[in-house]
C-alpha positions in Angstrom: 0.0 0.0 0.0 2.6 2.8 1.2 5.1 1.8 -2.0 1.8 3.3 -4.2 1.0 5.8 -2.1 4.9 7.3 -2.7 3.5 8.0 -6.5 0.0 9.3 -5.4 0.6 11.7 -3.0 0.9 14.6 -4.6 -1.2 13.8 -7.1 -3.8 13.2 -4.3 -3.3 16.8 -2.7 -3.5 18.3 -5.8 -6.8 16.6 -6.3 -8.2 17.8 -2.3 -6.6 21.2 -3.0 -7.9 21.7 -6.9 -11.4 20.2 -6.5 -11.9 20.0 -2.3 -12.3 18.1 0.5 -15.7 16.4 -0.6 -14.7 15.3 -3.9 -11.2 14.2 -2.6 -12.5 12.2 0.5 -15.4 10.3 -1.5 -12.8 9.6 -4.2 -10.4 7.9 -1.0 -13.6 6.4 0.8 -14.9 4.7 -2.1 -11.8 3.2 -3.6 -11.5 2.1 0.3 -15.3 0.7 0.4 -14.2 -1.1 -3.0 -11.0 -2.9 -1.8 -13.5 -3.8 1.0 -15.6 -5.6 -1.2 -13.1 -7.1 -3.3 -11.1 -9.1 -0.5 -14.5 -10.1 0.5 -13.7 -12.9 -2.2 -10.2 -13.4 -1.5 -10.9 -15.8 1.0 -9.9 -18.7 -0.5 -6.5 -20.2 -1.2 -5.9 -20.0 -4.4 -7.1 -16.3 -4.6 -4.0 -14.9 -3.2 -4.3 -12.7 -6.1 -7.7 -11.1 -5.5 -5.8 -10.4 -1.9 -3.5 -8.6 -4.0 -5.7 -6.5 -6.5 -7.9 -5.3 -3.3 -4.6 -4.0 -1.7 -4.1 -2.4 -4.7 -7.2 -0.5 -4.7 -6.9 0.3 -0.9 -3.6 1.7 -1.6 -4.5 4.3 -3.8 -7.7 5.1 -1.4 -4.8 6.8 0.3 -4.2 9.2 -1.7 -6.6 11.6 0.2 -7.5 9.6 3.4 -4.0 10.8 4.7 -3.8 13.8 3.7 -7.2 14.7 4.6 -6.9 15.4 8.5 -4.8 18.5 8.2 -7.0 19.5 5.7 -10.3 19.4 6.8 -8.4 21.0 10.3 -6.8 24.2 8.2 -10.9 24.6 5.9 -13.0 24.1 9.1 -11.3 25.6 12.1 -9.4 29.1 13.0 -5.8 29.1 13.5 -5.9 28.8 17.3 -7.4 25.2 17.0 -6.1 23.9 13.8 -3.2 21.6 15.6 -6.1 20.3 18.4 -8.5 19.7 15.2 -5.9 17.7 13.0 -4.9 15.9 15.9 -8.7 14.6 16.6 -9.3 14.4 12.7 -5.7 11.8 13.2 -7.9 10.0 15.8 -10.0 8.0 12.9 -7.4 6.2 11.4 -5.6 5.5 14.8 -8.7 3.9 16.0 -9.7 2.0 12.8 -5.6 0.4 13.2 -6.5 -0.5 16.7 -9.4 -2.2 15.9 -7.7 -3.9 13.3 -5.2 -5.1 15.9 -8.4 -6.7 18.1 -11.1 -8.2 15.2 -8.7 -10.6 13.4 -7.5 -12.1 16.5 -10.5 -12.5 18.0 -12.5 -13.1 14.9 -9.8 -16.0 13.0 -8.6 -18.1 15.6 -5.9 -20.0 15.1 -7.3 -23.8 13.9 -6.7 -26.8 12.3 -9.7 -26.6 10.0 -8.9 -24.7 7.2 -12.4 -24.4 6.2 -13.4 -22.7 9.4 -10.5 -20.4 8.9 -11.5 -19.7 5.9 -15.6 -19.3 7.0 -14.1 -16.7 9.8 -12.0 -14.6 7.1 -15.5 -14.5 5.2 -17.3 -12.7 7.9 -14.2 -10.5 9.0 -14.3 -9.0 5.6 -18.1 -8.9 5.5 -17.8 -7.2 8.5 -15.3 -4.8 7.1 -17.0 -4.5 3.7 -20.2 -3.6 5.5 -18.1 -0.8 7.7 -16.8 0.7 4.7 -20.4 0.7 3.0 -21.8 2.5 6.1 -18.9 5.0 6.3 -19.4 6.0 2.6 -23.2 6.5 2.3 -22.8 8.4 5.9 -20.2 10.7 4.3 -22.0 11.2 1.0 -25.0 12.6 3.1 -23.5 14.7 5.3 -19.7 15.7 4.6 -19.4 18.9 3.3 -16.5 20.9 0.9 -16.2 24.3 3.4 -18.5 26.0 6.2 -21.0 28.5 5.3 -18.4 31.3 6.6 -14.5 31.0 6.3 -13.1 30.3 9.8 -10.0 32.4 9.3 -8.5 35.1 7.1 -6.2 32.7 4.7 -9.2 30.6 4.4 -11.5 33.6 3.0 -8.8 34.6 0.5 -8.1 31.4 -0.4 -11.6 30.9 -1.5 -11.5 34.4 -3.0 -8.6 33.0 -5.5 -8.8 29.8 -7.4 -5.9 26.9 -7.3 -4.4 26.8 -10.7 -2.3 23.7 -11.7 0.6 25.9 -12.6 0.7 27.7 -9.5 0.4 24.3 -7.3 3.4 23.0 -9.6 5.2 26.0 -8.4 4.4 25.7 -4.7 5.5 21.7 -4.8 8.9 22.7 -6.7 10.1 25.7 -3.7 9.3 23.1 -1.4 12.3 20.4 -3.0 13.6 23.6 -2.5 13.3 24.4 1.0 16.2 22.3 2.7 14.1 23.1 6.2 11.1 21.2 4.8 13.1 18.1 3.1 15.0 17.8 6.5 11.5 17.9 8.2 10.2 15.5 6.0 13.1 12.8 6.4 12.7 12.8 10.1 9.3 12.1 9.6 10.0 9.4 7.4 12.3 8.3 9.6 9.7 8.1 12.6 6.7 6.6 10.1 9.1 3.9 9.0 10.8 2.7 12.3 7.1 2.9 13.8 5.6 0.7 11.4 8.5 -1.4 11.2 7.7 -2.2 15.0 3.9 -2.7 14.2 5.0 -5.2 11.6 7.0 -7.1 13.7 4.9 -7.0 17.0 3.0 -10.3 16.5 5.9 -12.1 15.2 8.0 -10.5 18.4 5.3 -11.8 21.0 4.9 -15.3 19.3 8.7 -15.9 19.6 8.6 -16.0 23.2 4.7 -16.6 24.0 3.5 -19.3 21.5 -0.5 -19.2 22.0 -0.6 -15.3 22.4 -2.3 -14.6 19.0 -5.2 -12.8 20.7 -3.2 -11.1 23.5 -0.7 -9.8 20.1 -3.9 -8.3 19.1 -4.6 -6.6 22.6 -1.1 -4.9 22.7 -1.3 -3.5 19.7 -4.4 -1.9 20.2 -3.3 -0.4 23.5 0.1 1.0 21.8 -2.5 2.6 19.7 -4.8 3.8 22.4 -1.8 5.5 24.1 -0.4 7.1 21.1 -4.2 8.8 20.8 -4.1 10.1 24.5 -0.6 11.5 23.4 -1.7 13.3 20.1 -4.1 14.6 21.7 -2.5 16.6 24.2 0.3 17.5 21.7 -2.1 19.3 20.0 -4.0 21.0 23.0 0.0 22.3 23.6 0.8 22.9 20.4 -2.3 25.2 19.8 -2.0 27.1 23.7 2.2 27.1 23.0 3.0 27.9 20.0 6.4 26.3 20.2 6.8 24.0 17.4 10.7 24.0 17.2 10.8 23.0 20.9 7.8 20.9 21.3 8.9 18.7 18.3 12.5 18.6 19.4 11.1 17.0 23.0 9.3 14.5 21.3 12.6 13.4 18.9 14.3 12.8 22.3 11.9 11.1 24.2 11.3 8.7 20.9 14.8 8.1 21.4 15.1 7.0 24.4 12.3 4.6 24.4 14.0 2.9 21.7 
């Protein structure tokens, strides 16, 4: 999934910046509620390549889903609660990985039978399909591109001028520019990749030394999750009352350090 988002993403904030948040999100949630659907039939053994094409489709579901958060944060709120608004909006994904950590362990146990493994996939991605369904039709109702009234001055005059292609071109090439935002962006990569590196190999890590702990794998990973919401959350309560970005994100490179 992440090796086609690399391609996609700034194609996919072009597309939330050129045509808006509703367009861009229903694009992301209903190539999402598609790949749902498809692995729906994957089920089976010798459909590892149904696995495959539905991964494919999730993958470039991404292209707005997470980029979105900041988004919706920057079109929705003023500036003094954009950092506590993308933090919540950041809460959605968080929790949907930390239910994924808890369903398939509780819902494919590990068996002998094949063919009840493969009945208890079935309803996981039924379950999952019909999620996704319900999350789409809620959001085509209901979502909306902008609030009736800008929330902030930069959001008013950025409705006042239109996004051409040419000038978001621009703004993408002074940012390869900008050696603050490429260091910036490698430390973030750096975090994102040795954190889901870890996520990867936490069920493998608790099976090596507790054999039968497939469910209790599950459980951990959830509450890793759980406690990396509490903490986003009060970054952005501090980041918004603060103001001290430099500092604040400094603190958290250290103390990232030392718990590795």
């Amino acid at each position: 999934c992440f090796i086609l988002y690399i391609p996609t993403a700034i194609p996919g904030s072009a597309l939330l910046q050129k045509y808006g948040l509703r367009v861009g999100t229903l694009t992301a949630t209903g190539l999402s509620c598609a790949a749902a659907w498809i692995k729906v039939f994957s089920v089976h053994k010798d459909r590892f390549w149904v696995v495959l094409l539905g991964q494919t489709v999730l993958a470039f579901s991404f292209l707005c889903i997470l980029q979105s958060p900041p988004v919706v944060a920057a079109v929705w709120f003023g500036a003094e609660e954009i950092s506590t608004a993308c933090s919540i909006g950041v809460f959605g994904s968080l929790i949907g990985v930390a239910v994924g950590y808890i369903l398939p362990s509780v819902m494919v146990v590990k068996d002998n039978d094949e063919d009840a493994i493969a009945k208890n996939l079935f309803i996981l991605s039924l379950t999952v399909a019909a999620l996704n369904t319900a999350i789409f039709i809620i959001e085509l109702i209901f979502f909306g591109d902008k609030p009736p009234s800008p929330p902030s001055g930069s959001q008013s005059r950025r409705i006042e001028i239109p996004l051409e292609w040419k000038t978001l071109a621009a703004s993408y090439m002074n940012l390869l520019k900008n050696s603050t935002y490429l260091g910036l962006m490698t430390l973030f990569a750096i975090d994102y990749g040795v954190q889901n590196s870890y996520f990867v190999c936490l069920n493998q890590m608790l099976l090596l030394y507790y054999p039968d702990a497939s469910v209790e794998s599950g459980r951990v990973g959830a509450l890793i999750i759980v406690s990396g919401i509490i903490s986003i959350a009060a970054n952005g309560v501090l980041l918004d009352k603060f103001h001290q970005f430099k500092s604040h994100f400094l603190v958290l490179q250290v103390l990232g350090a030392v718990a590795m």
